[in-house]
C-alpha positions as CSV (number, residue, x, y, z in Angstrom):
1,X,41.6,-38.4,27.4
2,X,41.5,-38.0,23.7
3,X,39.0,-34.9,22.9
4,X,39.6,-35.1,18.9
5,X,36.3,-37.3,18.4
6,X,33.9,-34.6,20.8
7,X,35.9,-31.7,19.0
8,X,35.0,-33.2,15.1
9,X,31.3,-34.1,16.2
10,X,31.1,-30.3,17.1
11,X,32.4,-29.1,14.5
12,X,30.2,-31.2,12.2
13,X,27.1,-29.7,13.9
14,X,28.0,-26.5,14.0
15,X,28.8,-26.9,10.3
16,X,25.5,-28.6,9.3
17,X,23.6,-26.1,11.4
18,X,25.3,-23.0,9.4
19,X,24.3,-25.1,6.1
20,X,20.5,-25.2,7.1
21,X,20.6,-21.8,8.5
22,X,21.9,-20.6,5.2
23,X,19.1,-23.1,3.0
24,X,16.4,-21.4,4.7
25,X,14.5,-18.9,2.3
26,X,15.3,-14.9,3.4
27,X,11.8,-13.6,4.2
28,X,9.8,-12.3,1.4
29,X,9.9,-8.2,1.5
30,X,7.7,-6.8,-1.0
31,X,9.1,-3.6,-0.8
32,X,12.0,-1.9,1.1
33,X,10.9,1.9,1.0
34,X,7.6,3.1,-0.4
35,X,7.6,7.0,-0.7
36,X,3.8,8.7,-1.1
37,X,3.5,12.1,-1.9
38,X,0.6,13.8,-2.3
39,X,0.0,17.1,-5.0
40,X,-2.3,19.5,-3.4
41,X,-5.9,18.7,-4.4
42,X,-7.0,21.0,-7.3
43,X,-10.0,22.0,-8.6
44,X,-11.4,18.3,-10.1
45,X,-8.1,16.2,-9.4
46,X,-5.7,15.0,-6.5
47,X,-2.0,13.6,-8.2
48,X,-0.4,10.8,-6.4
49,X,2.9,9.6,-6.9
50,X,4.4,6.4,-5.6
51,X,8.1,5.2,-5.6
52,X,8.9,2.1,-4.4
53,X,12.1,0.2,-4.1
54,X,11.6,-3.2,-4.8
55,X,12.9,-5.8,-2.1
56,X,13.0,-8.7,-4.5
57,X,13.0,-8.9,-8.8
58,X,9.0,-10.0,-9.3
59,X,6.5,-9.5,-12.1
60,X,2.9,-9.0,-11.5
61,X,0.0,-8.9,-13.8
62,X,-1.1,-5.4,-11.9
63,X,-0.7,-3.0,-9.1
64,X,-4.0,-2.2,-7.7
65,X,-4.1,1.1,-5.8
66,X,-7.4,1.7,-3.9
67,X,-8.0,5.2,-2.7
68,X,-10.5,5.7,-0.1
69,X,-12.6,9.0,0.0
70,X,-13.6,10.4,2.9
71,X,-16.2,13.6,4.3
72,X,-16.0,15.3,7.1
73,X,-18.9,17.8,8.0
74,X,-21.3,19.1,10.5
75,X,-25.1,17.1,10.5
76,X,-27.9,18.7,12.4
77,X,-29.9,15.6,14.3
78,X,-33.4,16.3,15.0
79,X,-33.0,17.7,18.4
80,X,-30.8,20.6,16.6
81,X,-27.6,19.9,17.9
82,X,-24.8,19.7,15.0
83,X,-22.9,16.3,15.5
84,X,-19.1,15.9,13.3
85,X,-19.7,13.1,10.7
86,X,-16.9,11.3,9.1
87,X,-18.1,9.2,6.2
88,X,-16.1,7.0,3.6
89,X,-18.5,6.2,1.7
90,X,-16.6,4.8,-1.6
91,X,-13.3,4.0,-3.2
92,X,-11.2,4.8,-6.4
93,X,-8.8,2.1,-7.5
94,X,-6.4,2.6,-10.3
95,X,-4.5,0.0,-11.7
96,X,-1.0,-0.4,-13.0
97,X,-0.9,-3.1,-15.4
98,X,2.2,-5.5,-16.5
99,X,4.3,-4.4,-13.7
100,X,7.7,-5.4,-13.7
101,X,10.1,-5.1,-10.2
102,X,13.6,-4.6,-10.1
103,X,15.3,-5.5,-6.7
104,X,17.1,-2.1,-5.2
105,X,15.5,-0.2,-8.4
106,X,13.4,2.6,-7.8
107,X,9.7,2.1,-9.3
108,X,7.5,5.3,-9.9
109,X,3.4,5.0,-10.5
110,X,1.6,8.5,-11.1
111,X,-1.6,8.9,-10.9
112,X,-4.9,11.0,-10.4
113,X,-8.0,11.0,-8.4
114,X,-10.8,12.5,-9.1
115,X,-12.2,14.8,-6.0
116,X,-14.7,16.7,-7.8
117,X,-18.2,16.4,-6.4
118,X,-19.9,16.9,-9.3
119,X,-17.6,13.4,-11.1
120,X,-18.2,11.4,-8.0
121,X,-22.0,12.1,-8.1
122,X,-22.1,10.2,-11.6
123,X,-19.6,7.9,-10.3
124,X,-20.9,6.6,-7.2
125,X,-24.4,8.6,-6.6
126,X,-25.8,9.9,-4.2
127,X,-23.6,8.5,-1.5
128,X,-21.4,12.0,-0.7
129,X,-22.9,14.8,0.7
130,X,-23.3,17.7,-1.7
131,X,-22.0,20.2,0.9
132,X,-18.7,18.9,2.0
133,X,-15.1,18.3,0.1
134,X,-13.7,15.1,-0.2
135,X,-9.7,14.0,0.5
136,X,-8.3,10.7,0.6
137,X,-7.9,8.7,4.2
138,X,-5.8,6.0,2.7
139,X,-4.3,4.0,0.0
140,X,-4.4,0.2,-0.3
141,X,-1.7,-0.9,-2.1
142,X,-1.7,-4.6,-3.5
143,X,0.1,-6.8,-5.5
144,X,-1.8,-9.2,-8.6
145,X,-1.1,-12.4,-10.3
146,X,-4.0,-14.0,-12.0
147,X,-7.0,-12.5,-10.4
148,X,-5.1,-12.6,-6.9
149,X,-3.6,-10.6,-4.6
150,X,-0.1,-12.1,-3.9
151,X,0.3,-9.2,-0.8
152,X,-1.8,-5.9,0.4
153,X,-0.9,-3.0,2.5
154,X,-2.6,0.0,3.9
155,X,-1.0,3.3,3.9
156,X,-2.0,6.8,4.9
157,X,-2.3,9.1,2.0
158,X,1.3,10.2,2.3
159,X,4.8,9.9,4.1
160,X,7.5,7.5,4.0
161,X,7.3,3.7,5.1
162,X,10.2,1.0,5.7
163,X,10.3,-2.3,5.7
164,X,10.6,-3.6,9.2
């Protein structure tokens, strides 16, 4: 029994298999490692630094970082018991513009919050209570082309996060 024919048509699929396997576009990773830290908030301003390595060489038109503030205080209802509200009410974004991404190349973006009451008052009104300090719950980070966002994630307000 000549086997030369089975053994060739194997071959031939195994090669055109490895041939599609290897046309197939690597999954897009935005990022490998994003690193958050966090300054201690001072007396009208909290410092955020960001450094993320790239997982692919992209330009964007911006990077949008949305910071949402959050309260945390006691609220007497009208029985008199205190009851723990947690509000977040509004949202500071800053934006990086013209943002150019190097694969494997480290990418820092510094920037500042203001957690002031008195600035968020004329900012966003009467919408924070007047007896309570602010922080930051978390950061949306997102990517834009255009007016679009070509990918959003959420992060808590520091750490380090991998790629899965």
């Amino acid at each position: 029994m000549n086997r030369r024919p089975l053994r060739t048509a194997v071959a031939l699929a195994l090669a055109l298999a490895g041939m599609a396997a290897a046309q197939e576009p690597a999954p897009f990773v935005f990022a490998k490692e994003i690193e958050i830290t966090a300054d201690p908030p001072g007396k009208d301003v909290q410092i955020f630094t960001f450094r993320i390595t790239p997982g692919t060489t992209r330009a964007y038109d911006a990077l949008a970082f949305e910071c949402r503030y959050r309260q945390e205080y006691l609220q007497k209802r009208s029985d008199g018991q205190e009851v723990r509200r947690v509000v977040e009410p509004a949202a500071y974004t800053y934006r990086e513009k013209g943002v150019r991404m190097v694969q494997d190349l480290d990418k820092y973006v510094s920037f500042r919050v203001p957690v002031a009451l008195e600035e968020i008052h004329r900012a966003y009104g009467n919408m924070f209570a007047t007896n309570a300090p602010v922080s930051i719950s978390r950061i949306r980070l997102s990517a834009i082309v255009g007016d679009q966002p070509v990918w959003t994630k959420e992060f808590p307000p520091a750490g380090l996060h991998r790629a899965p």
